[in-house]
C-alpha positions as CSV (number, residue, x, y, z in Angstrom):
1,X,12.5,11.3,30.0
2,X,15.8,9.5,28.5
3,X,15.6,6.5,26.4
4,X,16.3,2.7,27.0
5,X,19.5,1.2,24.9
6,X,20.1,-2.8,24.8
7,X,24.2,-3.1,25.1
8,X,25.6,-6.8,23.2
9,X,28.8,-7.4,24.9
10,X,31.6,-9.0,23.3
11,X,29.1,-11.7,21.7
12,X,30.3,-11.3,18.3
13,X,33.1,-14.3,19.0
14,X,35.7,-16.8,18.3
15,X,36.5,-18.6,21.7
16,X,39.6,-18.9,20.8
17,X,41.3,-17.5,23.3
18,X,42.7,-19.0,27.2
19,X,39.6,-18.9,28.9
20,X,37.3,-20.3,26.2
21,X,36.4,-23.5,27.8
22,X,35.7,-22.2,31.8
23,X,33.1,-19.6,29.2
24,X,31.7,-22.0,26.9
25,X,29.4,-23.7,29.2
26,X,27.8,-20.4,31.0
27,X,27.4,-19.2,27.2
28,X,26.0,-21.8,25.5
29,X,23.0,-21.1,29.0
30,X,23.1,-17.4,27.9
31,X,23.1,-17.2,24.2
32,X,19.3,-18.6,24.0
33,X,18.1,-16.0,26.4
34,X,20.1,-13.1,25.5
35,X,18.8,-13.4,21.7
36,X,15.3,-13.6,22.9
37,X,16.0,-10.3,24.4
38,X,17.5,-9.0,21.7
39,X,14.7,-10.1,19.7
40,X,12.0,-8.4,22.2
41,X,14.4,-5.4,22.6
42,X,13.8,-5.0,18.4
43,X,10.1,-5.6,18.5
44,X,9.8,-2.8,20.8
45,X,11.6,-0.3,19.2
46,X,14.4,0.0,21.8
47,X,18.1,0.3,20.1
48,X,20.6,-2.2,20.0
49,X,23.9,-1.2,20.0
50,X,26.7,-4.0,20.1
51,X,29.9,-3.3,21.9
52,X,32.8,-6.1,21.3
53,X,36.1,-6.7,21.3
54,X,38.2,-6.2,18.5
55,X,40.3,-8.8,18.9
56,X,43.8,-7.3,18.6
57,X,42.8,-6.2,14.6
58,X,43.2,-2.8,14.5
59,X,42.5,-2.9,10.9
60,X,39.2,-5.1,11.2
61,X,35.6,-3.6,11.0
62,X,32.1,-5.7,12.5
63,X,31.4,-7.2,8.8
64,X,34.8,-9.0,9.4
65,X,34.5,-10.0,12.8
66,X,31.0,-11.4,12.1
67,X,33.0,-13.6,9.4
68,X,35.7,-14.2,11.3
69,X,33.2,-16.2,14.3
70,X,30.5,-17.3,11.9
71,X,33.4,-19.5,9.9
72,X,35.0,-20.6,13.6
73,X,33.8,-23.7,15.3
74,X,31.5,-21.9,17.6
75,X,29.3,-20.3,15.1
76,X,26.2,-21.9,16.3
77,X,26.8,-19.0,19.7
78,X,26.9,-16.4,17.0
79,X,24.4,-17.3,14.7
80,X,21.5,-16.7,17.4
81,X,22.7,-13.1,18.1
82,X,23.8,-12.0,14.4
83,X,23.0,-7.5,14.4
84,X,20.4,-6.6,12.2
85,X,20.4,-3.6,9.6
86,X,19.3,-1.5,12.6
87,X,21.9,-2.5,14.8
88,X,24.7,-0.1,15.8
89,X,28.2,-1.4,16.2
90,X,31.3,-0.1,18.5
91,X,34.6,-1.8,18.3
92,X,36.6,-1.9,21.8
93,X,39.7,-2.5,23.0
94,X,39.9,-3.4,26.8
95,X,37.2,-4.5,29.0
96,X,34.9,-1.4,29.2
97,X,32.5,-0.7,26.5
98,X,33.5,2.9,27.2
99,X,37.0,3.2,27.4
100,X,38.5,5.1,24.5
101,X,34.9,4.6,22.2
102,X,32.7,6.6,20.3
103,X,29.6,5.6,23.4
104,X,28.9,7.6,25.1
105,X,28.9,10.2,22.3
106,X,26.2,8.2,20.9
107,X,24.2,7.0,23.4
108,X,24.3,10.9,24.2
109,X,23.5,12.0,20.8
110,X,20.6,9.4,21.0
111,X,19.3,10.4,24.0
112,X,19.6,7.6,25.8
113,X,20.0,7.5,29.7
114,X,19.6,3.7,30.4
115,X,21.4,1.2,29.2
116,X,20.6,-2.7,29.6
117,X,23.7,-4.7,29.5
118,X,24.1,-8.3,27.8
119,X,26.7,-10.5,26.9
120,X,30.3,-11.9,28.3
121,X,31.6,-11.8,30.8
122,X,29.7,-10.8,33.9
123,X,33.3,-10.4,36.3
124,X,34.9,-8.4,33.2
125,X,33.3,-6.6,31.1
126,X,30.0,-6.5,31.9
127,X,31.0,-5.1,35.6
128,X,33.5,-2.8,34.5
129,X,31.1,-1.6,31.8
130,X,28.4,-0.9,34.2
131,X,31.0,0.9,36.3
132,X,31.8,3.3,33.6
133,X,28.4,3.6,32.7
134,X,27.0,4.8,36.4
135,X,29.9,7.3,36.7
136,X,28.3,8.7,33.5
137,X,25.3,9.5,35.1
138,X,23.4,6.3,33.3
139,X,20.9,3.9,34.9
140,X,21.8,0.5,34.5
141,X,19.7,-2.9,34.4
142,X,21.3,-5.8,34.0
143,X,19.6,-9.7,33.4
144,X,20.8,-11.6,35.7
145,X,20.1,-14.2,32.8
146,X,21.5,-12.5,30.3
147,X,25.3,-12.4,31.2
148,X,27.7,-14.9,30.7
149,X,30.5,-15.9,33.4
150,X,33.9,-17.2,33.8
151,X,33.6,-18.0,37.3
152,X,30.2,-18.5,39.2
153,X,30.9,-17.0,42.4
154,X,33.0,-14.1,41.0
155,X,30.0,-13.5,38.2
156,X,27.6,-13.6,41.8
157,X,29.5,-11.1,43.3
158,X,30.0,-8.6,40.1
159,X,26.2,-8.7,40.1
160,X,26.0,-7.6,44.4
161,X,28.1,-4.8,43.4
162,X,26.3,-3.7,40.5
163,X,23.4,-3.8,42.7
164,X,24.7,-2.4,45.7
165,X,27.2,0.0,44.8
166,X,26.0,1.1,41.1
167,X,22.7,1.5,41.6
168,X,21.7,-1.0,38.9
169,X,18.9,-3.4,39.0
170,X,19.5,-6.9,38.2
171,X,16.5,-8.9,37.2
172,X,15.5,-11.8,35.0
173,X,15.5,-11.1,31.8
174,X,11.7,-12.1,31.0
175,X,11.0,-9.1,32.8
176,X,12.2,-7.0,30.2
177,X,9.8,-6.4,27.1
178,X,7.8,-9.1,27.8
């Protein structure tokens, strides 16, 4: 029997970027709730593993993104979700937490087999994650709760066809090492 890895997507942030303000709402909802998870995630052992964008700076490592968004204006949606010493940390480049990163290689080398994704944005990256991460032969849960959105209805679909034609369950997050 595999293991169960929490996923942080693309939390670590500025929002400083075009759609900041349709995001900024749905986030300021999710950050609350996707910390507590984080926080129940560490209490019960299960790996955290955060996944973000890098922002264009191919030079930059996490210490400086974490600067970077703790001394923007929207610190207060980063300061809830900060990684720990424990925390593992994969830079990306497009919208998959897969594509062309170490992650699979890890989660592998971990033993992992189920990853629960978090973070921004449900009709990006969280649905193209969870795409890569079924045709890897991972089960997928992701909290309904727990996942930012651009759009409403286009975040309410992602979410169908992560159900439907992933495989993944979609649940509150409370349900979740409560």
């Amino acid at each position: 029997m595999g293991t169960t890895a929490l996923i942080v997507i693309d939390m670590i942030n500025t929002y400083d970027h075009p759609d900041a303000e349709l995001l900024l709402p749905s986030a300021r909802e999710v950050v609350p709730v996707a910390a507590g998870l984080v926080e129940r995630a560490r209490d019960a052992g299960v790996p955290v593993v955060y996944v973000n964008d890098n922002f264009g700076q191919w030079r930059s490592h996490h210490g400086e993104l974490l600067d970077k968004a703790l001394s923007g204006s929207h610190a207060d949606l980063v300061e809830p979700l900060l990684p720990d010493q424990r925390s593992l940390f994969v830079l990306k480049a497009r919208h998959s937490i897969f594509f062309e990163t170490p992650l699979s290689y890890l989660l592998h080398q971990e033993g992992i087999d189920h990853v629960v994704l978090c973070g921004q944005v449900t009709e990006q990256c969280v649905l193209y994650s969870a795409l890569d991460a079924h045709i890897r032969h991972l089960r997928v849960t992701v909290p309904r709760d727990a996942v930012a959105h651009i759009h409403a209805e286009l975040a309410d679909a992602a979410l169908v066809m992560m159900e439907r034609n992933m495989g993944a369950r979609v649940c509150d997050s409370e349900e979740l090492w409560s």
